[in-house]
C-alpha positions in Angstrom: 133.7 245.6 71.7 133.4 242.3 70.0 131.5 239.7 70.4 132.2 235.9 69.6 130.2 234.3 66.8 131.3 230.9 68.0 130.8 230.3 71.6 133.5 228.7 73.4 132.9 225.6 75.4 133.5 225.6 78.9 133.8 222.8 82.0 131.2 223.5 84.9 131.0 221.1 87.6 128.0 219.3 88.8 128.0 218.1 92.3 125.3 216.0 93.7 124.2 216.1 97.4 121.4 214.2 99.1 118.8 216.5 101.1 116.4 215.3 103.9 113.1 214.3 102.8 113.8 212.0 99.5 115.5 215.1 97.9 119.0 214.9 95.6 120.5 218.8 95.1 122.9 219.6 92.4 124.8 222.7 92.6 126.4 223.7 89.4 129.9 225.6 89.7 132.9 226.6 87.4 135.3 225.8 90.4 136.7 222.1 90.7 134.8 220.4 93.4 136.5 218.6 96.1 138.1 215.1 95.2 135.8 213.1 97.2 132.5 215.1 96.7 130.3 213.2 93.7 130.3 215.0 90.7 129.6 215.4 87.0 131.5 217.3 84.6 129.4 219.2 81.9 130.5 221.1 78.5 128.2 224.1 78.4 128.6 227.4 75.2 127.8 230.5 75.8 128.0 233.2 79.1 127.3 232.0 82.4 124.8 233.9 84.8 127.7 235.9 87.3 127.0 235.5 90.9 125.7 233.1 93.0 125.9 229.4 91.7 122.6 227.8 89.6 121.2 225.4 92.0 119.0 222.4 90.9 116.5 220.2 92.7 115.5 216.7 91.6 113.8 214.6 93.6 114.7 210.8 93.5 111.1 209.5 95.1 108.3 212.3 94.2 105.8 209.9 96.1 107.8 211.7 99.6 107.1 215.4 98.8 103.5 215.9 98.2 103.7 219.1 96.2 105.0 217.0 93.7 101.9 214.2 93.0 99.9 215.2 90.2 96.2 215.1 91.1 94.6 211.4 91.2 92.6 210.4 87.3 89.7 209.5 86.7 88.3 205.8 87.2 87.9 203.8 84.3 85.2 202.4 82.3 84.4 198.9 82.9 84.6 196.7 80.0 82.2 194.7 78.7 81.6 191.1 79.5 83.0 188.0 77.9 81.3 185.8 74.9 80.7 182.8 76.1 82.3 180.1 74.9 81.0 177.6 72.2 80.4 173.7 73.5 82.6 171.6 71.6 81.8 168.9 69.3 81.7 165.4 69.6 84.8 163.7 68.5 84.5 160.6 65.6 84.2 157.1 66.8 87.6 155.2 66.3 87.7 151.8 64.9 87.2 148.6 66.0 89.6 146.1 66.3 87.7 144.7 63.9 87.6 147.5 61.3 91.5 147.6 61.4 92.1 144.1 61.1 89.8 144.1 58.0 91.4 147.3 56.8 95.0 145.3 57.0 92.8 143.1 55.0 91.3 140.2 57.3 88.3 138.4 55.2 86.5 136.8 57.9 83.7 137.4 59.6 83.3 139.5 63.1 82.5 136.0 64.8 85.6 134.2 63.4 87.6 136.9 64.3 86.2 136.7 68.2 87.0 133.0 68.0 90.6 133.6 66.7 91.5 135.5 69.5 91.1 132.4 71.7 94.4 130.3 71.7 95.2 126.7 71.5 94.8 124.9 75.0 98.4 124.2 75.9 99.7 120.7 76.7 99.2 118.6 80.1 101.5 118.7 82.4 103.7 116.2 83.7 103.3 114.2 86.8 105.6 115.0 89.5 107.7 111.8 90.3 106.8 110.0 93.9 108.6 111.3 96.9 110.8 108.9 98.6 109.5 107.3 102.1 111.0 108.8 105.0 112.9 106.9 107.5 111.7 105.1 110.3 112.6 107.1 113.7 114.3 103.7 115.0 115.4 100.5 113.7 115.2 97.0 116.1 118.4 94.9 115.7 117.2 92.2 117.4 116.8 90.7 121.0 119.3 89.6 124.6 119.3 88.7 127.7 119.9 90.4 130.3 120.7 87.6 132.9 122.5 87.4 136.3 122.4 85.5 139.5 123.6 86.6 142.8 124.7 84.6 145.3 124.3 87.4 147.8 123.7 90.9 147.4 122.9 93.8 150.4 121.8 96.8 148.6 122.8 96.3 145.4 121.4 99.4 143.5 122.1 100.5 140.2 125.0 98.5 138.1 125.8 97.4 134.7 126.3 94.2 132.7 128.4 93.9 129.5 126.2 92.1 127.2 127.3 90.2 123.7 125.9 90.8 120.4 126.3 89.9 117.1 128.6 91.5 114.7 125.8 91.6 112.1 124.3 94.4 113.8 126.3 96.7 112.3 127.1 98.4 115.9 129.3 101.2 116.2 131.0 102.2 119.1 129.1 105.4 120.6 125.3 104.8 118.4 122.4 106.0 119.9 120.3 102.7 121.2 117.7 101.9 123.1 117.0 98.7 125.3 113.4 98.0 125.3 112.5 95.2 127.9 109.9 91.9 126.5 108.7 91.3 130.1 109.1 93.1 133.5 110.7 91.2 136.8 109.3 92.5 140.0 112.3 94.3 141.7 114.3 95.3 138.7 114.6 98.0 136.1 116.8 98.5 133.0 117.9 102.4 132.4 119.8 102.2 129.5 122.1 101.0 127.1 125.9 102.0 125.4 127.2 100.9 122.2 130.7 100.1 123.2 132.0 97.8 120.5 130.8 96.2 117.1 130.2 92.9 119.3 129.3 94.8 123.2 126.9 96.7 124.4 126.5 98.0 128.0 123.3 97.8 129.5 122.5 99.8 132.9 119.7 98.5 135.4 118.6 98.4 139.1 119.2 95.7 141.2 116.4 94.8 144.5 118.4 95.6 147.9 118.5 92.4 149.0 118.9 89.3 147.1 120.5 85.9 147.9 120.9 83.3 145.4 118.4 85.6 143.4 118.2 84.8 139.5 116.9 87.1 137.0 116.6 87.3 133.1 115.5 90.4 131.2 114.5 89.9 127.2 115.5 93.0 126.0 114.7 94.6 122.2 117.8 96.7 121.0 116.8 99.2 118.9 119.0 101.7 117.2 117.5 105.4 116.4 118.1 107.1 113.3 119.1 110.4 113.6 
């Protein structure tokens, strides 16, 4: 009988399988395992045990299988306390402004060197220029008469009189004027006044109901207002 002085390597299968309880089993065989069963391939020399397959056990958590915790250690010893901690020193006084400006080679003393960091006063300032007046809210043209006699008149009411004025007015057709009346005649009252040429203006007032042979005359102020 011989025997071989070099073993010969040969393929066993490892195929993994997950147990109950946290386990992983690997069974080791010489026969190919099925295709979709996980496996691992090993090289292995020498004779294999005949029989029954080599099973293996590892356990992927050994916290879930108690048989498997080692027995707890020993507390520790509790280390010593701290130094404590040195107080720092006091830090050097900086310059002055003072010190630098005579290190950069300044040659006066501290109190002229306070002084010259007053400026110069700066220079007056101007007088604003006058505003201009504002405008009067009116302007008075100048005076009429508002005159009429009526030989008889039954409830004569309100009415109007085209009045003359002159062209030096500087009236134009449509500006705002006002008719301000001198003296008051018992009976009548002047309402208002148009603008209805450079040379006319009309002038609206109230008449008394009854008047025969009546006479009136109204001076009137015509005033223009600026707006």
């Amino acid at each position: 009988m011989t025997h071989e002085t070099v073993p010969t390597n040969r393929r066993i299968y490892m195929v993994m399988q997950a147990m109950p309880g946290g386990m992983m089993q690997f069974r080791l065989s010489a026969m190919p395992p099925h295709y979709d069963d996980p496996a691992a391939v090993l090289l292995v020399r020498g004779v294999l045990p005949q029989g029954d397959d080599v099973v293996l056990q590892i356990v992927s958590d050994p916290s879930a299988n108690p048989s498997l915790r080692g027995k707890d250690g020993k507390d520790g010893t509790n280390g010593t306390n701290g130094l404590d901690g040195k107080a720092g020193t006091n830090g050097v006084d900086g310059q002055s402004a003072y010190d630098i400006a005579r290190s950069l080679g300044y040659g006066g003393t501290k109190t002229q060197f306070i002084a010259s960091l007053v400026g110069a006063s700066g220079k007056d300032g101007k007088d604003g220029t006058n505003g201009t007046d504002g405008r009067n809210a009116s302007a008075l043209l100048g005076t009429v008469n508002l005159t009429q006699t009526a030989t008889v008149a039954i409830s004569a009411g309100t009415r109007r009189l085209l009045l003359t004025i002159p062209a030096t007015w500087g009236v134009v057709a449509g500006d705002p004027l006002m008719a301000l009346p001198s003296s008051t005649v018992a009976g009548y009252a002047v309402h208002d006044v148009v603008a209805v040429s450079p040379t006319s203006i009309s002038v609206g007032f109230t008449a008394p109901l009854l008047a025969i042979g009546a006479s009136f005359t109204i001076p009137l102020r015509i005033a223009r207002l600026n707006t």
